[in-house]
mmCIF file of the N, C-alpha and C atoms, coordinates in Angstrom:
data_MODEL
# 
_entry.id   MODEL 
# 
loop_
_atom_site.group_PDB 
_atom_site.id 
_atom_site.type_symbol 
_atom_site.label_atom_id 
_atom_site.label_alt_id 
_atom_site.label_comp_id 
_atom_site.label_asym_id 
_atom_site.label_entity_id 
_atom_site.label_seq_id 
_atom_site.pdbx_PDB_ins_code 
_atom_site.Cartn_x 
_atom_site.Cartn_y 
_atom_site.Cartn_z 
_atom_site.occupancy 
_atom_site.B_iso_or_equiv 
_atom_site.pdbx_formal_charge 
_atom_site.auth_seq_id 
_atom_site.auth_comp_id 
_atom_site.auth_asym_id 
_atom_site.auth_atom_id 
_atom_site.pdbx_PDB_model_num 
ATOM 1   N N  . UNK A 1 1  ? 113.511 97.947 289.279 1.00 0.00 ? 1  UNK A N  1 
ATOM 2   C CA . UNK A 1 1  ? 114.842 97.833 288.685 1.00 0.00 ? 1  UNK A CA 1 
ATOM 3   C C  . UNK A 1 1  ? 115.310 96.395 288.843 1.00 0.00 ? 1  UNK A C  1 
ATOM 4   N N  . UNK A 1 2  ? 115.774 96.009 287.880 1.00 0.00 ? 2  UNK A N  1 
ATOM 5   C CA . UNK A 1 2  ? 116.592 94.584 287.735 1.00 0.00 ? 2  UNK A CA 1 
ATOM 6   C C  . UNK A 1 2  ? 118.104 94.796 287.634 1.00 0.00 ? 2  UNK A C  1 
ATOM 7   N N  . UNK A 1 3  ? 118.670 93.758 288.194 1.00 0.00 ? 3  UNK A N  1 
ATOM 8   C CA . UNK A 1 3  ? 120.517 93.900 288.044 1.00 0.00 ? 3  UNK A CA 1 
ATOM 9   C C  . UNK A 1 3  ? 120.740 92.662 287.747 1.00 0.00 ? 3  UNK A C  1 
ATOM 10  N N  . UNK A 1 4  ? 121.414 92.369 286.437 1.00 0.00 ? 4  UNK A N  1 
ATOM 11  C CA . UNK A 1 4  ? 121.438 91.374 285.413 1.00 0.00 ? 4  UNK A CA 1 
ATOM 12  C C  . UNK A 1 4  ? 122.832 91.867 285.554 1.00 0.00 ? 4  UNK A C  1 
ATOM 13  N N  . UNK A 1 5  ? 123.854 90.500 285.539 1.00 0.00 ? 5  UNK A N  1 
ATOM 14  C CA . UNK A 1 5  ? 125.100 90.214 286.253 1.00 0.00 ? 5  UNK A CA 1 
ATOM 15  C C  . UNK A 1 5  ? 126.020 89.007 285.626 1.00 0.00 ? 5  UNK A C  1 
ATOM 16  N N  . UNK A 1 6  ? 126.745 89.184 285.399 1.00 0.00 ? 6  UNK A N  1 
ATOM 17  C CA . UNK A 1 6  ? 128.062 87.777 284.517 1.00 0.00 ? 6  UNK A CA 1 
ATOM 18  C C  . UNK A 1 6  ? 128.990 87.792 285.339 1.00 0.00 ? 6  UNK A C  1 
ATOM 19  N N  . UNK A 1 7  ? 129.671 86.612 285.714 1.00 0.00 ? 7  UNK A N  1 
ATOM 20  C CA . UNK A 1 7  ? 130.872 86.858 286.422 1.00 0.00 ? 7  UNK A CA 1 
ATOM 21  C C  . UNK A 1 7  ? 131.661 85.488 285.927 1.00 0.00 ? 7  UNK A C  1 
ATOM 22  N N  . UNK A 1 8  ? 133.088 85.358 285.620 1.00 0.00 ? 8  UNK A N  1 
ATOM 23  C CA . UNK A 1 8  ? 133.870 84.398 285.389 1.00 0.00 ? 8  UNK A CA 1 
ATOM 24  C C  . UNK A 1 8  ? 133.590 83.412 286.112 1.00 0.00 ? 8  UNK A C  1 
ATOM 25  N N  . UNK A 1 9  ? 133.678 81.816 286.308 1.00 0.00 ? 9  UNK A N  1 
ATOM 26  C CA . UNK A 1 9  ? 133.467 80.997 286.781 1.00 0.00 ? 9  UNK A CA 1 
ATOM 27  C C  . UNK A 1 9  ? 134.810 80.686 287.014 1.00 0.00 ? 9  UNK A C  1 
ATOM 28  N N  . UNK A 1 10 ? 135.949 80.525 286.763 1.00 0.00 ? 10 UNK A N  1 
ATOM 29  C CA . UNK A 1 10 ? 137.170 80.537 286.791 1.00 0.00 ? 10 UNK A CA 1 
ATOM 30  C C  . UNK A 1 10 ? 137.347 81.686 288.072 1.00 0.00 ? 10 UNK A C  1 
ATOM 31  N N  . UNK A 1 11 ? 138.012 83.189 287.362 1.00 0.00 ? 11 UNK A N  1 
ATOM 32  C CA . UNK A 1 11 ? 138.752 83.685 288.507 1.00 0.00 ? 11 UNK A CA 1 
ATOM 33  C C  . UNK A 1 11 ? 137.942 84.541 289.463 1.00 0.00 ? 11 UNK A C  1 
ATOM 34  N N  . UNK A 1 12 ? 136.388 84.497 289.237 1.00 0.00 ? 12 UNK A N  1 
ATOM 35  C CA . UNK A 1 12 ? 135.597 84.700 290.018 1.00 0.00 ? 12 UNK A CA 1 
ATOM 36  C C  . UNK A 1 12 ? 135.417 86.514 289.721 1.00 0.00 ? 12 UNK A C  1 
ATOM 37  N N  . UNK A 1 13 ? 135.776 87.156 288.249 1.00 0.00 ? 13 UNK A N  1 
ATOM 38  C CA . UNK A 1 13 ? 135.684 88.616 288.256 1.00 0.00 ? 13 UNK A CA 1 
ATOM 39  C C  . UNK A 1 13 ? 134.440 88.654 287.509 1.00 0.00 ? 13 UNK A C  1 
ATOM 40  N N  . UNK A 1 14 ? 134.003 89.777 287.824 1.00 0.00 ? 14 UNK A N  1 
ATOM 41  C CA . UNK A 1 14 ? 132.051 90.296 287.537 1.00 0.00 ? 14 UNK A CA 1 
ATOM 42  C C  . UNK A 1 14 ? 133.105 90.762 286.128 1.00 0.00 ? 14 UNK A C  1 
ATOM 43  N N  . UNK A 1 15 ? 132.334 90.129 284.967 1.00 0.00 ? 15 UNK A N  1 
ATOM 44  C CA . UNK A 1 15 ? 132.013 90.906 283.831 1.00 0.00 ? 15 UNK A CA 1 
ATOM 45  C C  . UNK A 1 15 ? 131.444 91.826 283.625 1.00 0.00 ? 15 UNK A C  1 
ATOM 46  N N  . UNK A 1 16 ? 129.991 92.020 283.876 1.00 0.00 ? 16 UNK A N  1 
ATOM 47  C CA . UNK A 1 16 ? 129.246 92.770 283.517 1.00 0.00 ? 16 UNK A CA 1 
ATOM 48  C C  . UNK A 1 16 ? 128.059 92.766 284.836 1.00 0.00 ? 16 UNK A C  1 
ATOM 49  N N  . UNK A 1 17 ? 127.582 93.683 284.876 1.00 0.00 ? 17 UNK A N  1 
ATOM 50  C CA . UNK A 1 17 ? 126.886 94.681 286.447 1.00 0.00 ? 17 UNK A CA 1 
ATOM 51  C C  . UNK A 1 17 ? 126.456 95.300 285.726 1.00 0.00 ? 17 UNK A C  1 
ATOM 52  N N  . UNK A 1 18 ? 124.845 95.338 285.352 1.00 0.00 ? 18 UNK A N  1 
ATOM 53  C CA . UNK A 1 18 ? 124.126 96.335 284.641 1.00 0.00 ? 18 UNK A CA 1 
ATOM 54  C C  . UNK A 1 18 ? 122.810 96.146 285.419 1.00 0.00 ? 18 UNK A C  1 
ATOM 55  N N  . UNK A 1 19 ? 122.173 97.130 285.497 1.00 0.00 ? 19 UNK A N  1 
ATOM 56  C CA . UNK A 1 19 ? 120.482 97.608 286.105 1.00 0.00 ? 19 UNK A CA 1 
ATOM 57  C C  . UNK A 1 19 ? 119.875 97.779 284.466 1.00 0.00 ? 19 UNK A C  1 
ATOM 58  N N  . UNK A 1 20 ? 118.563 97.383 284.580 1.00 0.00 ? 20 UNK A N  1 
ATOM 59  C CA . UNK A 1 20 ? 117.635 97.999 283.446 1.00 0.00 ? 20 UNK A CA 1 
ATOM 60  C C  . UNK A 1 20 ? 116.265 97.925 284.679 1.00 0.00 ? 20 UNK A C  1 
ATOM 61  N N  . UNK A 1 21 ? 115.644 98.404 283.673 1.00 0.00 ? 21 UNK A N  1 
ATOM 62  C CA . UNK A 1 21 ? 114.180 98.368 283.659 1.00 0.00 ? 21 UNK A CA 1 
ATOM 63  C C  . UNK A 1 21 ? 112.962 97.324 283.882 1.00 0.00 ? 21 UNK A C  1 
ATOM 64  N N  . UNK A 1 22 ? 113.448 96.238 282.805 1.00 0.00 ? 22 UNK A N  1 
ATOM 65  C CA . UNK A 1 22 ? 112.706 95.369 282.690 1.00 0.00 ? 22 UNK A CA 1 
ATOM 66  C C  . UNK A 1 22 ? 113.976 93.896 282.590 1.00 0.00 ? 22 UNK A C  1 
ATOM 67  N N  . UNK A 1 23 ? 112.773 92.690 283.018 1.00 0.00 ? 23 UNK A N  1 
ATOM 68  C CA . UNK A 1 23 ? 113.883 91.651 283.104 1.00 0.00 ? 23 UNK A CA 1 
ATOM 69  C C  . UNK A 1 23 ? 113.659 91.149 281.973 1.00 0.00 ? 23 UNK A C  1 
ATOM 70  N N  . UNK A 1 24 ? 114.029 90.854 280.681 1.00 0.00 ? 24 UNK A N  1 
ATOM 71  C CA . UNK A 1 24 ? 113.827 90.320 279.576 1.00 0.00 ? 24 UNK A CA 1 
ATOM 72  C C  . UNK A 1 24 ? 114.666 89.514 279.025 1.00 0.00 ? 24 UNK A C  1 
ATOM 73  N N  . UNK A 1 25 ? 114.447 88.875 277.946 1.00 0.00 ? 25 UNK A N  1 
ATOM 74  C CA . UNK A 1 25 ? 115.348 88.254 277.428 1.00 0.00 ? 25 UNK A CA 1 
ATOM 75  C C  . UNK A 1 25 ? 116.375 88.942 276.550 1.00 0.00 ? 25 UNK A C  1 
ATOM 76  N N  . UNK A 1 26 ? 116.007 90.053 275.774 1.00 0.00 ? 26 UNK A N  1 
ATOM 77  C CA . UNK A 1 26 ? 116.867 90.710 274.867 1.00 0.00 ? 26 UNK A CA 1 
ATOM 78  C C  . UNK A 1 26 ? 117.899 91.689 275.329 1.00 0.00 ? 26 UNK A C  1 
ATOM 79  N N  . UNK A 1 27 ? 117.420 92.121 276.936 1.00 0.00 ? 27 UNK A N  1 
ATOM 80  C CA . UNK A 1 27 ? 118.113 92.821 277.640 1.00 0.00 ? 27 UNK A CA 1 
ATOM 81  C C  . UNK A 1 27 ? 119.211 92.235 278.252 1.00 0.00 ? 27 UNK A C  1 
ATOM 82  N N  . UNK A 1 28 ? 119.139 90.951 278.788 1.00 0.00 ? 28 UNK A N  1 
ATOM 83  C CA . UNK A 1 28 ? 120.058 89.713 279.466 1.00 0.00 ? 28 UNK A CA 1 
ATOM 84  C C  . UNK A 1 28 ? 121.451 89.742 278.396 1.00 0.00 ? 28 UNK A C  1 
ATOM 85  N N  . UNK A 1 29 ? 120.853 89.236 276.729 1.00 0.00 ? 29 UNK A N  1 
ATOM 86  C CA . UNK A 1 29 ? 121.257 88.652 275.819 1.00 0.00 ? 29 UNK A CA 1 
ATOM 87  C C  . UNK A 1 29 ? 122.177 90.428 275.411 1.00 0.00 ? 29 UNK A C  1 
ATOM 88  N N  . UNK A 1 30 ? 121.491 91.316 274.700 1.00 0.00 ? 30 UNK A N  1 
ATOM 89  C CA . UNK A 1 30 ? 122.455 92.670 274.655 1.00 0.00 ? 30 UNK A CA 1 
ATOM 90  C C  . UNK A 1 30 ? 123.355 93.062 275.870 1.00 0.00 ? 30 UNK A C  1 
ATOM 91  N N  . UNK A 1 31 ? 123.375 92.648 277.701 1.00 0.00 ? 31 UNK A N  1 
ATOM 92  C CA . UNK A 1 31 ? 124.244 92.516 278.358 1.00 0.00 ? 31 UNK A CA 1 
ATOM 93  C C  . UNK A 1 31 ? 125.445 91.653 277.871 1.00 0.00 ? 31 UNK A C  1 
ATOM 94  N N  . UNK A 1 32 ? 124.896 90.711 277.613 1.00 0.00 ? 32 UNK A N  1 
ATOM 95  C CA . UNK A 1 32 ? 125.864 89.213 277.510 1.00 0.00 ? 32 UNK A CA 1 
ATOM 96  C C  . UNK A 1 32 ? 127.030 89.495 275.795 1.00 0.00 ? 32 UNK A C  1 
ATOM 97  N N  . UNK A 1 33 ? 126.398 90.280 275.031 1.00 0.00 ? 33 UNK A N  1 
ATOM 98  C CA . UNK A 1 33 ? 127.052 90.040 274.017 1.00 0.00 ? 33 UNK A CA 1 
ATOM 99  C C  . UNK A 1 33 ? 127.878 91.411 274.346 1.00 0.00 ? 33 UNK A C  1 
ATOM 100 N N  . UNK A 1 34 ? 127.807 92.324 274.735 1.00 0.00 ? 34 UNK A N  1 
ATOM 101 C CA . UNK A 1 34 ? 128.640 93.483 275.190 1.00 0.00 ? 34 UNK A CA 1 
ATOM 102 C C  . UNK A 1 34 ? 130.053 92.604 275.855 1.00 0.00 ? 34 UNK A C  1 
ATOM 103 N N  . UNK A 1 35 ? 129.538 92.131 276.848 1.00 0.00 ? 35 UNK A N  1 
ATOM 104 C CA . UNK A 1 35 ? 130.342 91.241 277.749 1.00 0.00 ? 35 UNK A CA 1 
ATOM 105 C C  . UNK A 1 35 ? 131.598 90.242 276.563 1.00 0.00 ? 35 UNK A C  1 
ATOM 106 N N  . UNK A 1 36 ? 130.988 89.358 275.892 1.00 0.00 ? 36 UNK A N  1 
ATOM 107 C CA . UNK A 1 36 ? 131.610 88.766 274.990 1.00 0.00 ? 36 UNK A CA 1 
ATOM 108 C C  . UNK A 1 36 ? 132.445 90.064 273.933 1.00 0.00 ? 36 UNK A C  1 
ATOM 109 N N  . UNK A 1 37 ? 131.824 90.805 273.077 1.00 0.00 ? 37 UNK A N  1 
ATOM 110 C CA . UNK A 1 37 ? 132.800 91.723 272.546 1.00 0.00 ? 37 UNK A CA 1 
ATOM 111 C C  . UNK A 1 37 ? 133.904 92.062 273.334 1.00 0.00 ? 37 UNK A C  1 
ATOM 112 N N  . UNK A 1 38 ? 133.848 91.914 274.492 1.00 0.00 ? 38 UNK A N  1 
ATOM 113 C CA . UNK A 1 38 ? 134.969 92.942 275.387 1.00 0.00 ? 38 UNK A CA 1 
ATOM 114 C C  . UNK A 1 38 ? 136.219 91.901 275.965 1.00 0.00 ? 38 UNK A C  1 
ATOM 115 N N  . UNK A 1 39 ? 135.321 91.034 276.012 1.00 0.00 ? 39 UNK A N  1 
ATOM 116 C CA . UNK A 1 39 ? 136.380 89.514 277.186 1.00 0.00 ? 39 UNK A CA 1 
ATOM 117 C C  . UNK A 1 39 ? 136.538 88.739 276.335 1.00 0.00 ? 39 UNK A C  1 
ATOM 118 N N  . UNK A 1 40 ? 135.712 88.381 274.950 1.00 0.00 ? 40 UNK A N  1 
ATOM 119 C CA . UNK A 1 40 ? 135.585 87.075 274.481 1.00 0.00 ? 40 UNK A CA 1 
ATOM 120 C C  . UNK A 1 40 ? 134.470 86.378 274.933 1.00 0.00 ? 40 UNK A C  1 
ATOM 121 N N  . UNK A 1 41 ? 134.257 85.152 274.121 1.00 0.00 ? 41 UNK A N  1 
ATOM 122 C CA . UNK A 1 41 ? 133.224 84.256 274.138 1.00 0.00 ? 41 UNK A CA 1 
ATOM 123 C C  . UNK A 1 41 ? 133.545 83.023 274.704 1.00 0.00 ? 41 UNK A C  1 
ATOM 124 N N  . UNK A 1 42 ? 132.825 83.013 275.960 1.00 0.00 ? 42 UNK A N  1 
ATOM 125 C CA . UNK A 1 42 ? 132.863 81.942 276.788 1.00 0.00 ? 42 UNK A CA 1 
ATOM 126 C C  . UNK A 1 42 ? 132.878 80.483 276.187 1.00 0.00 ? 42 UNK A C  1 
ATOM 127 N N  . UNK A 1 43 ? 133.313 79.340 276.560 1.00 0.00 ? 43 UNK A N  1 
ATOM 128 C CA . UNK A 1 43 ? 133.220 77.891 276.324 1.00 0.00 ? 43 UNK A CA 1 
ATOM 129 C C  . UNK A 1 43 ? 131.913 77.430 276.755 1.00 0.00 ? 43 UNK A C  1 
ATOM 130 N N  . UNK A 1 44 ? 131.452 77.714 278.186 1.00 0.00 ? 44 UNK A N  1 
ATOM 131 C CA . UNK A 1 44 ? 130.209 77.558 278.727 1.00 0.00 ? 44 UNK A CA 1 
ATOM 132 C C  . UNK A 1 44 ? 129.623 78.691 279.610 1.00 0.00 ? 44 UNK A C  1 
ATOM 133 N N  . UNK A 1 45 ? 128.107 78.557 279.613 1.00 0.00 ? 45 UNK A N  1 
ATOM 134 C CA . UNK A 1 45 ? 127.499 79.079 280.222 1.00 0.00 ? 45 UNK A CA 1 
ATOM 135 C C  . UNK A 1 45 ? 126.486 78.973 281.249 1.00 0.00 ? 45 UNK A C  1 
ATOM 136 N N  . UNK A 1 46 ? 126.608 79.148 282.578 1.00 0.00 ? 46 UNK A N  1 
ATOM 137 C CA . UNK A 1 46 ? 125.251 78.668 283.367 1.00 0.00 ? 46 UNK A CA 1 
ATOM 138 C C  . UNK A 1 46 ? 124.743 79.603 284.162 1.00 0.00 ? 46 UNK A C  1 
ATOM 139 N N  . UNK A 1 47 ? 123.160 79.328 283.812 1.00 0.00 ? 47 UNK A N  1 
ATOM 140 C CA . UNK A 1 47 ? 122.454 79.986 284.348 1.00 0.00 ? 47 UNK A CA 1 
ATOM 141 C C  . UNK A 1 47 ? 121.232 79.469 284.645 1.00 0.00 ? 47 UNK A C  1 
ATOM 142 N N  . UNK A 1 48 ? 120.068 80.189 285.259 1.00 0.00 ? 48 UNK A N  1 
ATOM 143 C CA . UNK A 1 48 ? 119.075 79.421 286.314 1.00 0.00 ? 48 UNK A CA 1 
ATOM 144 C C  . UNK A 1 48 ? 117.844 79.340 284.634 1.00 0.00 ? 48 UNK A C  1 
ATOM 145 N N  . UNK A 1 49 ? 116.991 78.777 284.901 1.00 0.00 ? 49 UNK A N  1 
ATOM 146 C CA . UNK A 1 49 ? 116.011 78.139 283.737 1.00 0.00 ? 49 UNK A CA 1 
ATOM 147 C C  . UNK A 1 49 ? 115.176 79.327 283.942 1.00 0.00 ? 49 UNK A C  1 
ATOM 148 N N  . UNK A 1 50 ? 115.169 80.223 283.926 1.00 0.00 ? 50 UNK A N  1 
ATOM 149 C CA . UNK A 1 50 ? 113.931 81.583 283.600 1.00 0.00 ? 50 UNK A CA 1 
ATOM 150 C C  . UNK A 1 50 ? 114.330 81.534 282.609 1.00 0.00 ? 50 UNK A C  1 
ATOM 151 N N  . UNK A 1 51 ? 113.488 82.451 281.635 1.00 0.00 ? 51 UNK A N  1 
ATOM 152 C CA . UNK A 1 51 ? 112.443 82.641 280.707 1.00 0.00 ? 51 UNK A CA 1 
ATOM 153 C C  . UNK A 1 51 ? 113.813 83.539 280.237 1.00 0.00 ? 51 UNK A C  1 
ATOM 154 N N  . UNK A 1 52 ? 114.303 84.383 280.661 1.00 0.00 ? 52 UNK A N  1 
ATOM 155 C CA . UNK A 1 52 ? 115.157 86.100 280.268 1.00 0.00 ? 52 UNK A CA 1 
ATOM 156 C C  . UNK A 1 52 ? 116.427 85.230 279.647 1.00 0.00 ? 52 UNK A C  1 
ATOM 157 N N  . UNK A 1 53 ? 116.890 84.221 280.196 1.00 0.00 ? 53 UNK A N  1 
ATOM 158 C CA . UNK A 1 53 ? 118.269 83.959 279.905 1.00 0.00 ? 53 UNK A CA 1 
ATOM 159 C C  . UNK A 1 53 ? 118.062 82.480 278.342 1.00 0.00 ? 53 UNK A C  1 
ATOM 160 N N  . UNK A 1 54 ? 116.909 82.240 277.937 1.00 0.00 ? 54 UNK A N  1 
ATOM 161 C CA . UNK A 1 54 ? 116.672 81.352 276.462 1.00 0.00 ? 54 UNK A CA 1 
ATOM 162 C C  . UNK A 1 54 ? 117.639 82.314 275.733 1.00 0.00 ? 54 UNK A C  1 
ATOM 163 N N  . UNK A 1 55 ? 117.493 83.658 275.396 1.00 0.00 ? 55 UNK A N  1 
ATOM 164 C CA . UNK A 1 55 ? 118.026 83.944 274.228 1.00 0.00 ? 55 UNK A CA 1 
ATOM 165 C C  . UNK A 1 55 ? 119.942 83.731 274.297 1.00 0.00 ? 55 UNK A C  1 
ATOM 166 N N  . UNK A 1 56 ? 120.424 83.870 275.040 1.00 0.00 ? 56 UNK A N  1 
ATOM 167 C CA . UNK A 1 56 ? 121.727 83.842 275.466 1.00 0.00 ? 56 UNK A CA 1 
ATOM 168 C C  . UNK A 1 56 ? 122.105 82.111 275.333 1.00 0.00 ? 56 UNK A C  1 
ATOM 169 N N  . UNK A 1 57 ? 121.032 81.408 275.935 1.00 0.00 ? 57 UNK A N  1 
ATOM 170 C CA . UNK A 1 57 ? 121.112 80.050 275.534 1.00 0.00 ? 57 UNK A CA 1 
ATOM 171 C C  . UNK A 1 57 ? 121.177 79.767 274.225 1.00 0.00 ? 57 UNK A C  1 
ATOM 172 N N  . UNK A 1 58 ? 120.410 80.181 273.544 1.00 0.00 ? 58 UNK A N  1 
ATOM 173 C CA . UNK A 1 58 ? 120.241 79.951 271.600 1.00 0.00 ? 58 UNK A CA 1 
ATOM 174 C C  . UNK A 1 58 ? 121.995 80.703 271.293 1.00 0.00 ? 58 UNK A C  1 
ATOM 175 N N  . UNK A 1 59 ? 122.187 82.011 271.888 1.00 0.00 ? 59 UNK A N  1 
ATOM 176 C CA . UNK A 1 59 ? 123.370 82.615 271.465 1.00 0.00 ? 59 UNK A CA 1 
ATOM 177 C C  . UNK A 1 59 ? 124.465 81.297 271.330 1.00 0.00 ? 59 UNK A C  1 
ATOM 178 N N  . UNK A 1 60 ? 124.853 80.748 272.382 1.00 0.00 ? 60 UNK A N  1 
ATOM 179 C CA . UNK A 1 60 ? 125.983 79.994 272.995 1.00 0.00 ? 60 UNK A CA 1 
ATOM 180 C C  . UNK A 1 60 ? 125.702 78.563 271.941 1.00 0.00 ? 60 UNK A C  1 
ATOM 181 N N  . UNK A 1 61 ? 124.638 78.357 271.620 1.00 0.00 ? 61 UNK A N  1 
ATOM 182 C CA . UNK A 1 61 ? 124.589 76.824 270.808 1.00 0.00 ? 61 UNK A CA 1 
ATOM 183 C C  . UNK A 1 61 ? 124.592 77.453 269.777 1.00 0.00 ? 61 UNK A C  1 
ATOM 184 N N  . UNK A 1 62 ? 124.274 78.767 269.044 1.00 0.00 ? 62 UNK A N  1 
ATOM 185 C CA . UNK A 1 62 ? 124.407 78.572 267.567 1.00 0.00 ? 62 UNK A CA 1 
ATOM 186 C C  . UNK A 1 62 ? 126.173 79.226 267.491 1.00 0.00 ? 62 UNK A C  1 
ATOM 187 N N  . UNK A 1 63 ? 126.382 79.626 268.503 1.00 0.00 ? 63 UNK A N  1 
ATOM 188 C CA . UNK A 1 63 ? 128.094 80.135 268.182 1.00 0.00 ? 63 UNK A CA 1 
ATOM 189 C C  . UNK A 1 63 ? 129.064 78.818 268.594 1.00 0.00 ? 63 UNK A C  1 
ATOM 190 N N  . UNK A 1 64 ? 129.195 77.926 270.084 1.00 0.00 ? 64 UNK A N  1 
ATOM 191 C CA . UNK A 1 64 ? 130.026 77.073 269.916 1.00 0.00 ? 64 UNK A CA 1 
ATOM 192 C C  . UNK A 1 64 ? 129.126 75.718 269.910 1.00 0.00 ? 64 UNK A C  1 
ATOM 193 N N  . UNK A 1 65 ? 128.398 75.590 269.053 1.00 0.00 ? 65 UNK A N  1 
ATOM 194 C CA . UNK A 1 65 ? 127.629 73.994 268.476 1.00 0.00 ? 65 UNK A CA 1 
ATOM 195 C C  . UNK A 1 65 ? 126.788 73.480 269.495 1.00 0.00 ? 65 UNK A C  1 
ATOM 196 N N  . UNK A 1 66 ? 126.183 72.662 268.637 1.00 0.00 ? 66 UNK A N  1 
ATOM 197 C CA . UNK A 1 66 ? 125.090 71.546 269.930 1.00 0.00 ? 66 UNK A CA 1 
ATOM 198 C C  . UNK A 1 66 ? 125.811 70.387 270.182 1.00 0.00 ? 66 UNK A C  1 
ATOM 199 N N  . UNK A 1 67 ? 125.258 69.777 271.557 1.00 0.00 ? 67 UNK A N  1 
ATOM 200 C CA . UNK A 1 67 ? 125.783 68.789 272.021 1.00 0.00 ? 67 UNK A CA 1 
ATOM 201 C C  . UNK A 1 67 ? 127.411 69.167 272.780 1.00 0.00 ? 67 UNK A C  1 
ATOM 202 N N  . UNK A 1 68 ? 127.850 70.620 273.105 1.00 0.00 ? 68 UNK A N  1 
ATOM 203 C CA . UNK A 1 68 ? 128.878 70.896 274.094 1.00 0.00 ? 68 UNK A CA 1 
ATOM 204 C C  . UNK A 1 68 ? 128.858 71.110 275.273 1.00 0.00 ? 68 UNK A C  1 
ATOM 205 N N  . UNK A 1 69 ? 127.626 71.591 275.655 1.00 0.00 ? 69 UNK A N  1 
ATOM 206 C CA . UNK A 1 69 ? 126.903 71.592 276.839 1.00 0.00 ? 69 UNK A CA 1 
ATOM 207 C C  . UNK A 1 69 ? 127.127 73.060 277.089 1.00 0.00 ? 69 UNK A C  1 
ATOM 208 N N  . UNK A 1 70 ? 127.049 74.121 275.993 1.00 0.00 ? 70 UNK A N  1 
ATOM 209 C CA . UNK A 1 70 ? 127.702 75.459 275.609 1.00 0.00 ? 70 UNK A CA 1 
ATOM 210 C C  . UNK A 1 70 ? 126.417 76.274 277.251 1.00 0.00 ? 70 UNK A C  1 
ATOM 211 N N  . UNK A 1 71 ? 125.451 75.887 277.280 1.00 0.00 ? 71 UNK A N  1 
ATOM 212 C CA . UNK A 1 71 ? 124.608 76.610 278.356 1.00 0.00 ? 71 UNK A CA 1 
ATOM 213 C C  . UNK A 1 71 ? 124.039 75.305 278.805 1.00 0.00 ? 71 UNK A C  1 
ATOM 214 N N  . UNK A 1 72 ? 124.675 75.681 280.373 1.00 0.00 ? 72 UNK A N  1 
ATOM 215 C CA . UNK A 1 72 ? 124.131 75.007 281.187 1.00 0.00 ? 72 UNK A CA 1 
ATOM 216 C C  . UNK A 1 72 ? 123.024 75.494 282.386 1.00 0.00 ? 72 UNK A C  1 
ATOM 217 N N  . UNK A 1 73 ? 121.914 74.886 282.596 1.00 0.00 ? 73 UNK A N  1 
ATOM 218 C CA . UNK A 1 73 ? 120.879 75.686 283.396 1.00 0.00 ? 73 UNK A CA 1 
ATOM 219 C C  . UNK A 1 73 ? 120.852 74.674 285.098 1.00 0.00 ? 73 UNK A C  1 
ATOM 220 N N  . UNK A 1 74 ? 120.664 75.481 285.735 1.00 0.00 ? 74 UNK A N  1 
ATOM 221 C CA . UNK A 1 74 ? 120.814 74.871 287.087 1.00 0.00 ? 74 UNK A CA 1 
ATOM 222 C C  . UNK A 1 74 ? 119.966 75.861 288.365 1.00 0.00 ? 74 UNK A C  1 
ATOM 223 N N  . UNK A 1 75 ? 119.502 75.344 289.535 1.00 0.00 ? 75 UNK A N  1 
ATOM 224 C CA . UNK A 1 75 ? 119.362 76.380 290.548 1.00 0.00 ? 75 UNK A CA 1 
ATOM 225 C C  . UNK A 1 75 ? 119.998 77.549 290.780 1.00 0.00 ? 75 UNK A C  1 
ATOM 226 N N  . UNK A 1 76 ? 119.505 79.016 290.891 1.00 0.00 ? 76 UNK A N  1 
ATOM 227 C CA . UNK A 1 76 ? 120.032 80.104 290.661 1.00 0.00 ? 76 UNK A CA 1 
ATOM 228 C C  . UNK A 1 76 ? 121.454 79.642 291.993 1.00 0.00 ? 76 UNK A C  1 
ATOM 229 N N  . UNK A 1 77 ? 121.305 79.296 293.552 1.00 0.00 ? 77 UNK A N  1 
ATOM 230 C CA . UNK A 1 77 ? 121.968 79.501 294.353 1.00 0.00 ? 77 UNK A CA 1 
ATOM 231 C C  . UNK A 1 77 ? 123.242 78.733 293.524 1.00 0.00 ? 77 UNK A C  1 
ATOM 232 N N  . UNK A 1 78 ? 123.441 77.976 293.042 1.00 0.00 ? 78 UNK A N  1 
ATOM 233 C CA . UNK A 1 78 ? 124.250 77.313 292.205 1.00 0.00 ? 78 UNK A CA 1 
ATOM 234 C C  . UNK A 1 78 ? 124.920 77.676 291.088 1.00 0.00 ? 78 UNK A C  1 
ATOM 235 N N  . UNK A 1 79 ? 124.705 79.164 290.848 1.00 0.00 ? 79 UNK A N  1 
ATOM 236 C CA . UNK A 1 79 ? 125.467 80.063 289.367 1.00 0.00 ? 79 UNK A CA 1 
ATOM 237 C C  . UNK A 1 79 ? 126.718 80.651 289.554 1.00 0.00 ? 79 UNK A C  1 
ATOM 238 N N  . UNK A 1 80 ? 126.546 80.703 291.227 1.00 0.00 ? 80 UNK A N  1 
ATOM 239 C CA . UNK A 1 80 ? 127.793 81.563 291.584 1.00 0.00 ? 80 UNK A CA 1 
ATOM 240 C C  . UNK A 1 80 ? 129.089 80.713 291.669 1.00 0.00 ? 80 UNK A C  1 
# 
């Protein structure tokens, strides 16, 4: 089991707390856009450089443009 997780960077509240199966990218990305339908669409995003979180990256540059720094990737201990 995997637990794939969003939380505000601001007031520090968990968006989204979901378990699946597998760690993937489409699973990360169908978390993340649930998340956005419900809260809105973030300004930025950071997360650690695995493989699962590209598609959420492509999400964030083709919705608020390139060159905003819309996903930012960094050491996981560093997301929180």
């Amino acid at each position: 089991i995997v637990v794939h997780g969003g939380t505000d960077g601001f007031s520090r509240m968990i968006v989204y707390l979901k378990a699946a199966s597998k760690n993937s990218a489409s699973v990360v990305l169908k978390n993340f856009i649930e998340a956005v339908n419900q809260f809105g669409s973030p300004s930025r995003v950071q997360s650690d450089k695995g493989q699962e979180n590209v598609d959420v990256a492509h999400f964030m540059v083709s919705n608020r443009g390139e060159n905003r720094h819309s996903h930012i990737t960094g050491r996981s201990v560093h997301n929180q």
